[in-house]
C-alpha positions as CSV (number, residue, x, y, z in Angstrom):
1,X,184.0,131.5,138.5
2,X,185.6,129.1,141.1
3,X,187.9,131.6,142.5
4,X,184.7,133.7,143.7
5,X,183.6,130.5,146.0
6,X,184.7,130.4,149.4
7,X,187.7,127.9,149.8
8,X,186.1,124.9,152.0
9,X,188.7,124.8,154.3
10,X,188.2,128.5,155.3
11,X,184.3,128.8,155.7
12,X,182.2,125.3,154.8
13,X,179.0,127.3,155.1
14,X,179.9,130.0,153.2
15,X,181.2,127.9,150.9
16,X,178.0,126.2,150.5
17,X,175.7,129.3,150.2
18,X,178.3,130.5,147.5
19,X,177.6,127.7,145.8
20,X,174.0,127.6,146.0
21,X,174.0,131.3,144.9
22,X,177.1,131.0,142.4
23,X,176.0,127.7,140.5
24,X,172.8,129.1,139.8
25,X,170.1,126.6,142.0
26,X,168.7,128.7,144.3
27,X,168.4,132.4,145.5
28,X,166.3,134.0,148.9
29,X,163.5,135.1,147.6
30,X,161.3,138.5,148.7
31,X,159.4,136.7,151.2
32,X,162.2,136.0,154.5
33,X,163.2,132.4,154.9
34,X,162.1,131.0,152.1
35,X,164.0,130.7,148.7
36,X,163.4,130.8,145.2
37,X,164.7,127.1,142.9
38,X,166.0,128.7,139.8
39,X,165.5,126.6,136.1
40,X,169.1,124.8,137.2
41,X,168.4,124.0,140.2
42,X,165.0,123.0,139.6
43,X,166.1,120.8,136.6
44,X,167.8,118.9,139.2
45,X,165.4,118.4,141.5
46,X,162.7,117.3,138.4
47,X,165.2,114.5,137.8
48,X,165.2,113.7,141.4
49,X,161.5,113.6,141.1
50,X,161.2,111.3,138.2
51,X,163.6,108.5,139.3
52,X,161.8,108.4,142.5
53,X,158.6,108.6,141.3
54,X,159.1,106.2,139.1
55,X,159.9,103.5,142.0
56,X,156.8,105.0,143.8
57,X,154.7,103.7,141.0
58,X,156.4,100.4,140.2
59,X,155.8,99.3,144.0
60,X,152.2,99.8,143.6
61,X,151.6,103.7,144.8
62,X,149.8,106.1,143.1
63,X,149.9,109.8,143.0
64,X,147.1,112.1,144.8
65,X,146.5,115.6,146.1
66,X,145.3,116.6,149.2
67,X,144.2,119.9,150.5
68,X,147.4,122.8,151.7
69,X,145.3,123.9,154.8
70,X,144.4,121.6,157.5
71,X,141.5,122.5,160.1
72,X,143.3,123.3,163.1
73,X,141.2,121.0,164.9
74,X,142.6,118.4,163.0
75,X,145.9,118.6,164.3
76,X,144.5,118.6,168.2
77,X,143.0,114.9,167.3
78,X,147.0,113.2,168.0
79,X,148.4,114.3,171.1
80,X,152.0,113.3,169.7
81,X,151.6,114.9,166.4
82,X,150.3,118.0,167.7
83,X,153.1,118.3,170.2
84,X,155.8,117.7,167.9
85,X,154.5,121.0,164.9
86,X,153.1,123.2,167.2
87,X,155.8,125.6,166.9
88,X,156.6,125.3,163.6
89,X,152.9,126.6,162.5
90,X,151.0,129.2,160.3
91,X,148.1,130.0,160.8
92,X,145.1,131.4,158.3
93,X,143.2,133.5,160.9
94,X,141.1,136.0,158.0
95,X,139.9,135.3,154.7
96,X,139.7,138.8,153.1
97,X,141.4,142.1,152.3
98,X,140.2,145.7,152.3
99,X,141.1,149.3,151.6
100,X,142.8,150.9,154.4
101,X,140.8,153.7,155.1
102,X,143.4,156.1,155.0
103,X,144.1,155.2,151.7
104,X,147.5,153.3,152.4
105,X,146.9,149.9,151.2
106,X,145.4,147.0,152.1
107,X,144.5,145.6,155.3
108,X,143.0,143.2,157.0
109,X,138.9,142.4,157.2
110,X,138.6,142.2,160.8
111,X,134.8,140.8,159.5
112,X,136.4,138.2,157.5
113,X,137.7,136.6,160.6
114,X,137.3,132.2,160.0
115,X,135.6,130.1,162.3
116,X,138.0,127.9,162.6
117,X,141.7,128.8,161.6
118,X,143.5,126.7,159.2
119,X,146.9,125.5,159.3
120,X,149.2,125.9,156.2
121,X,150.7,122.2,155.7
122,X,153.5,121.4,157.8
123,X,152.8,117.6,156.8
124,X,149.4,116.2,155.6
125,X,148.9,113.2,158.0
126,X,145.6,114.8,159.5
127,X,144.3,115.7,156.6
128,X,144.6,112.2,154.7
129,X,143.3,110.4,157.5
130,X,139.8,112.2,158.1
131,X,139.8,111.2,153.8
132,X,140.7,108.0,154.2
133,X,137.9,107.9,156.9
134,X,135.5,108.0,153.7
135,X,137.6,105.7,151.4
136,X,137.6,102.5,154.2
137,X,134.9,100.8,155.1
138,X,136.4,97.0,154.6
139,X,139.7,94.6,154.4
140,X,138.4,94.7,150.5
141,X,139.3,98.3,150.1
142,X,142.8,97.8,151.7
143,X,145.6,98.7,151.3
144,X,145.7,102.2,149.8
145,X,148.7,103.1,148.8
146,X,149.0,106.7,147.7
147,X,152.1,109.6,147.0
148,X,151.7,113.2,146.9
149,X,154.1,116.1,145.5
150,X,153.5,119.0,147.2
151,X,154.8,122.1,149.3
152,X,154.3,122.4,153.1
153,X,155.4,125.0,155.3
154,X,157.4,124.8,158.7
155,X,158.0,128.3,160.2
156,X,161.8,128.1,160.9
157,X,164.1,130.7,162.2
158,X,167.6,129.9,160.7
159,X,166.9,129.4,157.4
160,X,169.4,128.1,154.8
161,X,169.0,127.4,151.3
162,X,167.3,124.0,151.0
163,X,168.6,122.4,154.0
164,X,165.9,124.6,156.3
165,X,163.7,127.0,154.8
166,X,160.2,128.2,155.8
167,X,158.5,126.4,152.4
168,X,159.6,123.4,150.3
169,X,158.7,121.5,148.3
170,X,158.6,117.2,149.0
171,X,156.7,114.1,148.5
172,X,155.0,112.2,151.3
173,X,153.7,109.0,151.1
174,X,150.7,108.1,152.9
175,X,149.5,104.2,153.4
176,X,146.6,102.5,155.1
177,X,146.6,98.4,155.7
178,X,144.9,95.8,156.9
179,X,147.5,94.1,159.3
180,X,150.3,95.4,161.5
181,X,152.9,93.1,159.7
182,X,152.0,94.4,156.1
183,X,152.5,98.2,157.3
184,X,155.5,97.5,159.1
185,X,156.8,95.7,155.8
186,X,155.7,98.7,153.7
187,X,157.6,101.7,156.1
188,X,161.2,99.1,155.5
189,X,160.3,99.3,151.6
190,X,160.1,102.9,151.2
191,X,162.9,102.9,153.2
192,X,165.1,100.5,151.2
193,X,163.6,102.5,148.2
194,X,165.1,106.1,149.6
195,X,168.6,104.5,150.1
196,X,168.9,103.0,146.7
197,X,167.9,106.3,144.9
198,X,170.4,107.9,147.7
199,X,173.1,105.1,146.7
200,X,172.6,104.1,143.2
201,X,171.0,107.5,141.8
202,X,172.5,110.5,143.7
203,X,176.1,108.3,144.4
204,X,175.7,109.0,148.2
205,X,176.1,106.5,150.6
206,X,174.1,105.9,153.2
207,X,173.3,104.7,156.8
208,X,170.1,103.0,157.1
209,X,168.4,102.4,161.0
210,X,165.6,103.1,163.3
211,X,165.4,106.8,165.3
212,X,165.8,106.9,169.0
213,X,161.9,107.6,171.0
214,X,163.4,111.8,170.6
215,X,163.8,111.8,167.6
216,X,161.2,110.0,166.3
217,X,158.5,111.7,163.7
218,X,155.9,113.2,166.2
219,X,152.6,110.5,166.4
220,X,155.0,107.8,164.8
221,X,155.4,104.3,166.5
222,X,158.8,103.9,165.0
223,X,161.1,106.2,162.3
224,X,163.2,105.1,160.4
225,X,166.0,106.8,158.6
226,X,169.1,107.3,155.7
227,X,172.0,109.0,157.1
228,X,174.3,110.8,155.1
229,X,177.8,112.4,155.9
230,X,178.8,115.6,154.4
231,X,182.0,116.5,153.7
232,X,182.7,119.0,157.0
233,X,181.6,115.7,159.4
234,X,178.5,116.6,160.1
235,X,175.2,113.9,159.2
236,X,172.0,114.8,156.7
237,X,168.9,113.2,157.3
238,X,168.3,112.3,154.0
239,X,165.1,110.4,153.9
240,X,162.7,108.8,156.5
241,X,160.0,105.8,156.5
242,X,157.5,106.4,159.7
243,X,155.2,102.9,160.8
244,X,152.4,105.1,162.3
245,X,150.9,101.7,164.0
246,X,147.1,102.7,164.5
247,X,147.5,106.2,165.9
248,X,146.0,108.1,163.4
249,X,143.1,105.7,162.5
250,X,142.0,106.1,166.3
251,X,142.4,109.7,166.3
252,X,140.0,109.5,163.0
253,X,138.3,106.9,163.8
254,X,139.0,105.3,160.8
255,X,138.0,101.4,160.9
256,X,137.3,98.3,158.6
257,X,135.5,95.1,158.4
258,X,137.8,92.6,159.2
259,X,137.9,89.4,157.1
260,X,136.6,87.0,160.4
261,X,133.6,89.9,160.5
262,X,135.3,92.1,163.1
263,X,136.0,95.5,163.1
264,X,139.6,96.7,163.8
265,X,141.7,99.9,163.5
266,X,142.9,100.6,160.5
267,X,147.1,100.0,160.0
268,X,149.5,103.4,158.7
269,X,152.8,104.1,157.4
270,X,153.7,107.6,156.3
271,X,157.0,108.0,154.3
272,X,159.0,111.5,152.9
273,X,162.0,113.0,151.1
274,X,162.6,116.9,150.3
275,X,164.4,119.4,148.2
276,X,166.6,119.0,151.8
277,X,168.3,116.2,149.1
278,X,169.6,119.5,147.1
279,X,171.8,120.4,150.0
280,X,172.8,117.0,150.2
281,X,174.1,116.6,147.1
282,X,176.0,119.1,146.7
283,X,177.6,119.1,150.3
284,X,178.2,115.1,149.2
285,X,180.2,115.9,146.0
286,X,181.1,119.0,145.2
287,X,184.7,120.8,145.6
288,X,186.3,124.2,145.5
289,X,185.9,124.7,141.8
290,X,182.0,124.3,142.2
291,X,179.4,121.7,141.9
292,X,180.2,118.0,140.9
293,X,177.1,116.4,139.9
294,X,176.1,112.4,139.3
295,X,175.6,111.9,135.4
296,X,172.5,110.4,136.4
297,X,170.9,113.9,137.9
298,X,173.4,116.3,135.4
299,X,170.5,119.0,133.7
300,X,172.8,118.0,131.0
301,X,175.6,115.1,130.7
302,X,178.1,116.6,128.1
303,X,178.7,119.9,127.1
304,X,180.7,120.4,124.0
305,X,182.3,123.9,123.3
306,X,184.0,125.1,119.9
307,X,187.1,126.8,119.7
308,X,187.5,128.7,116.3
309,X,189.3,131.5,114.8
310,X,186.7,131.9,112.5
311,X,182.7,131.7,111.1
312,X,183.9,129.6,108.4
313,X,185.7,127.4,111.2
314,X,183.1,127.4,113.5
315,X,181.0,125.9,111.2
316,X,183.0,122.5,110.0
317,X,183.3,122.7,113.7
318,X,179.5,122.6,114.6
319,X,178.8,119.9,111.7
320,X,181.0,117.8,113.1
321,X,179.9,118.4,116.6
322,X,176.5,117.5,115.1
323,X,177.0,114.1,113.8
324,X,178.9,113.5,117.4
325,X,175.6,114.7,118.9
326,X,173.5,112.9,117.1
327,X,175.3,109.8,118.2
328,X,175.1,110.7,121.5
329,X,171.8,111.6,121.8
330,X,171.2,108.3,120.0
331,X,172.6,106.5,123.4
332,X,169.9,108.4,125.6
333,X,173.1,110.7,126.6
334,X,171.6,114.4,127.1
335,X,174.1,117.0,125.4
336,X,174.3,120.4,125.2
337,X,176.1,122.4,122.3
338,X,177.6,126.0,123.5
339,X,178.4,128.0,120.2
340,X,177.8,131.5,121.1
341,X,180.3,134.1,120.4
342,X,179.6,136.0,123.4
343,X,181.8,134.3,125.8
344,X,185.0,133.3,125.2
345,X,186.0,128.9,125.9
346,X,188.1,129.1,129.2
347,X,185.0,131.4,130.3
348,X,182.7,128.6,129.2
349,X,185.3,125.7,130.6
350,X,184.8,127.3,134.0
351,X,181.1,127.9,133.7
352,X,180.5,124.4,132.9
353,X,182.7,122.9,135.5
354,X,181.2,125.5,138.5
355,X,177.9,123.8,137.5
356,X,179.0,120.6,137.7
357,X,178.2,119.6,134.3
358,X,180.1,115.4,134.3
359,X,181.7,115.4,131.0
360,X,183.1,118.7,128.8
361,X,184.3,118.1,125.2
362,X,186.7,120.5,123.2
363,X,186.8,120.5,119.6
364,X,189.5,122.9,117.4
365,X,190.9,123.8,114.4
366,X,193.1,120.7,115.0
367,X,191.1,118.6,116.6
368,X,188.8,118.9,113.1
369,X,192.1,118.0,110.8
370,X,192.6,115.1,113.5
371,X,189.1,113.7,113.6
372,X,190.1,113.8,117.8
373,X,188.2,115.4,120.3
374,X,189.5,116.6,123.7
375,X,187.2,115.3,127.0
376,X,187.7,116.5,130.6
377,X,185.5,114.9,133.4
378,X,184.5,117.2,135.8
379,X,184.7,114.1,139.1
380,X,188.9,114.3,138.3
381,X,189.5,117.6,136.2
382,X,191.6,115.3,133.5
383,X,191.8,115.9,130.2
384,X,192.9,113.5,127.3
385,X,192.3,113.6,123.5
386,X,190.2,110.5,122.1
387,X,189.3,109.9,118.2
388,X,185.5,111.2,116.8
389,X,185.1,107.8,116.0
390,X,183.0,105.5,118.4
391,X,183.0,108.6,120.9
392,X,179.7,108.0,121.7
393,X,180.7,104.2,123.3
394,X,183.8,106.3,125.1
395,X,181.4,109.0,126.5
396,X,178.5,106.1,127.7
397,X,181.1,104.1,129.5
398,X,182.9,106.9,131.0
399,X,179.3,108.6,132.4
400,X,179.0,104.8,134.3
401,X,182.9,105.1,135.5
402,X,182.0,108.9,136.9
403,X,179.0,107.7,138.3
404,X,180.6,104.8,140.6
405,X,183.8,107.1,140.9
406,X,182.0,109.9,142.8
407,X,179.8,107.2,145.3
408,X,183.6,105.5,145.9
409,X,185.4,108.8,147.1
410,X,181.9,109.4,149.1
411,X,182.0,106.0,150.6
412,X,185.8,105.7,151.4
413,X,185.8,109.1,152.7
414,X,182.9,108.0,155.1
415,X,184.4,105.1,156.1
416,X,187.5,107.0,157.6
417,X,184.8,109.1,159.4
418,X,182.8,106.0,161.4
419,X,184.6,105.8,164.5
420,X,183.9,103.8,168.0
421,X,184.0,105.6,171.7
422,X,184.2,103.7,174.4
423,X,183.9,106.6,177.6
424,X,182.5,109.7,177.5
425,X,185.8,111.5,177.4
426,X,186.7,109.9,174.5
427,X,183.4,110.7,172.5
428,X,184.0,114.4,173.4
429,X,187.2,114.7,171.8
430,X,186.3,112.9,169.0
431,X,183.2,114.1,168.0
432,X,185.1,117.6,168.1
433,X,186.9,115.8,165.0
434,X,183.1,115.4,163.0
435,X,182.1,111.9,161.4
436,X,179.9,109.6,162.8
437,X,180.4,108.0,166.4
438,X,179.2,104.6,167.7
439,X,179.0,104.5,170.8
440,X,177.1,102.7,173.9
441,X,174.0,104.7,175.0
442,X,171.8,103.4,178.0
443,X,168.6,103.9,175.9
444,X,167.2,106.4,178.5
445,X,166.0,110.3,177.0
446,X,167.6,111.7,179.8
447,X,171.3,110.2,179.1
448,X,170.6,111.3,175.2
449,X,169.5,114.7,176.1
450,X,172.7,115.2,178.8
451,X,174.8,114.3,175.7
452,X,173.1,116.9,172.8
453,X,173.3,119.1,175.9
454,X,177.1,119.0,176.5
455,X,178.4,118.0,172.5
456,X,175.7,119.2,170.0
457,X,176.0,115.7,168.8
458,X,172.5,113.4,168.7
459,X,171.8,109.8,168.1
460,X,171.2,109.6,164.2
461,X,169.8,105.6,164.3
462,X,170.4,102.7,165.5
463,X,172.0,100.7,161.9
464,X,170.7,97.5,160.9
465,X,174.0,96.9,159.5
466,X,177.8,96.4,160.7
467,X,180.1,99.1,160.4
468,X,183.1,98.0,163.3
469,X,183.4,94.6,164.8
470,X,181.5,94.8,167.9
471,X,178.6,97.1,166.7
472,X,175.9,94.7,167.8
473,X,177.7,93.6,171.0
474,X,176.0,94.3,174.4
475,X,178.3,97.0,176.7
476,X,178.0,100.1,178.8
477,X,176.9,103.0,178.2
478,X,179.4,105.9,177.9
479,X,178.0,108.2,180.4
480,X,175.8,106.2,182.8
481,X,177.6,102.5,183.2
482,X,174.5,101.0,182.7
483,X,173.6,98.0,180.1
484,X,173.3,98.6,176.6
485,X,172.1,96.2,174.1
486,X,174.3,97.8,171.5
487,X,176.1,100.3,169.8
488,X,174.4,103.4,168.6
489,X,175.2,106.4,165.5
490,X,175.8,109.5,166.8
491,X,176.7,112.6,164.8
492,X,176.1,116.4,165.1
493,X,174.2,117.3,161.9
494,X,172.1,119.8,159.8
């Protein structure tokens, strides 16, 4: 299996769409640019779904549904907003189907024409805020605090399996308050939310800032953002947290009844992640021989495969493997058992370890006489034999030691890839090398567009933490000379 994978080294993004393909996540489906999740790959992403929406919940958010098609009107009411998805658009121009009269299929009612067209979701701000216009009418109905699972659309070009497709599949989170300082708390939550599940869940560390005034999310006052670094150099936005100020209530007129008896504008944050945290997974971990997958999101944790000469063998084998099972299962450890006969075990081995499956145990003949078991973990590829007994305490503590071993060689290789330019010159030749640059920038769009211009690279954030000694020192910037009140990320990226 791993020696039909591209080698990294020779073609990263062939490797990648090998993998996708190979490991069994993802396909293209009929319909061009977007893709169809296959059981593996969604069983991934459901995992992804129920850590985070379990911290959704326990900091006070509830789930919702709101319509997929938004008036088109609606998107016309924020200048900013409109602006930024104009181009990314469909549209729902008809509303019916009819026999072509020459008897060729289907076409389109031209008397079915709407009124007004509707725009497929490319994000459901609009649409929650002429609701929430009907939910508000005092400080005694805020905050509302509400999550949504859903699918949007965003009519992309270059498409690639989900890093950029036409549909996929996210959550937003949509919040309405009663002061400026609780909504620009709640958008640095969700945000300190996305980068512990990033950190702590999916092993992949993370740089957390605020976007530049380009990249910010269209009608947002501020954006701000995870980083990732995938293993070619190149940055994944991997989660954002948007303080929409009071935009959208003015654009829907959406106001409350003070507590001093005045009325006021009603205060937004607006927060998302999306199956875009596939890619970044596996661009994080994985390695030539195939996915490489945190126990915590593994479909399955342990795999255990028999090697017998015969039925009669097979089956001390399996009742042995069941009591080990048992035990497992019995320490919340999810385990799969691979007994058929149609495939022999080094097919298996490389099956298992192409999907990225954390831990593989091998039980024998001898292992059976031994009361041993052999275990390879996928993270390293080493093997060693252990004894049946209290395997179950071995496998639990390894799982953690896998776990923390996969976010180290993610956050050590990072850390050789966060470099400092000083002159423009300098930024050019390394940014040729990939990782993350900080650099001075004058704050101006024009100096940050001359820059994506000339090196593909953009400004990622601006971090809230340290990563070289004089990060948050004043300077110059690169290109222009001018102040700068401190260093900024720069990366290309996805």
């Amino acid at each position: 299996m791993a020696k039909e994978l591209t080698p990294r080294s020779e073609n990263y993004s062939q490797w990648y769409n090998d993998l996708v393909v190979k490991a069994d996540l993802a396909e293209n489906a009929a319909v061009r640019g977007c893709m169809v999740i296959k059981p593996y790959g969604y069983a991934i992403w459901e995992k992804m779904q129920n850590e985070l929406d379990r911290r959704f919940k326990e900091t006070g958010h509830q789930n919702a549904y709101f319509p997929l098609f938004i008036p088109k009107s609606f998107l016309s009411k924020e200048a900013d907003h409109v602006e930024g998805f104009a181009k990314e658009c469909a549209v729902v121009t008809h509303y019916r189907l009819k026999t072509n009269p020459d008897g060729t299929g289907v076409v389109v009612d031209p008397e079915a024409k709407l009124e007004e067209e509707l725009i497929v979701r490319p994000t459901s701000e609009t649409i929650i805020w002429s609701t929430y216009k009907n939910w508000i009418q005092s400080y005694r109905d805020l905050p509302i605090l509400c999550n949504q699972w859903a699918n949007v659309v965003r009519w992309e070009m270059r498409t690639r399996l989900f890093l950029r497709t036409a549909e996929f599949l996210w959550q937003e989170g949509h919040t309405a308050h009663e002061t400026y300082q609780e909504a620009e708390e709640e958008a640095q939550k969700m945000l300190n939310v996305y980068a512990d599940f990033a950190e702590n869940i999916m092993s992949m560390p993370v740089i957390k800032g605020v976007k530049s005034e380009t990249e910010r999310f269209a009608g947002a006052v501020d954006t701000y953002t995870i980083e990732a670094l995938m293993q070619d150099g190149k940055a994944l936005q991997s989660g954002t947290s948007h303080f929409l100020g009071q935009n959208f209530a003015k654009a829907f007129d959406v106001t409350f009844m003070t507590r001093d008896g005045k009325t006021d504008y009603v205060w937004a944050t607006s927060w998302g992640v999306s199956t875009r945290l596939m890619g970044a997974l596996i661009m994080t971990h994985s390695d030539d021989n195939g996915l490489v997958l945190p126990p915590k999101l593994a479909p399955f944790q342990v795999v255990i495969v028999p090697i017998f000469k015969s039925q009669e063998q097979l089956s001390q084998i399996s009742e042995k493997v069941q009591e080990i099972m048992d035990k497992l299962k019995a320490k919340g450890i999810s385990v799969k058992y691979d007994d058929s006969d149609a495939k022999k075990p080094g097919w298996k081995f490389a099956e298992y370890e192409l999907k990225g499956v954390p831990v593989r145990l091998a039980m024998g003949g001898r292992d059976l006489e031994n009361g041993t078991i052999e275990v390879c973990r996928r993270d390293t590829l080493t093997k060693e034999t252990v004894n049946i007994e209290g395997v179950e305490n071995y496998i639990a503590d390894l799982l953690d030691k896998i776990q923390k071993n996969i976010y180290q060689k993610a956050f050590d290789y990072r850390k050789t890839m966060i470099k400092k330019a000083d002159s423009y010159e300098e930024f050019k030749e390394k940014i040729e090398e990939g990782g993350f640059i900080l650099a001075h920038w004058d704050g101006t769009s024009e100096t940050e567009a001359k820059i994506k211009e000339e090196t593909k690279a953009t400004i990622r954030c601006v971090p809230f933490d340290t990563y070289l000694d004089d990060d948050k020192e004043p300077g110059t910037c690169m290109v222009t000379g001018k102040p700068s009140k401190s260093r900024v990320l720069f990366a290309r990226s996805y």
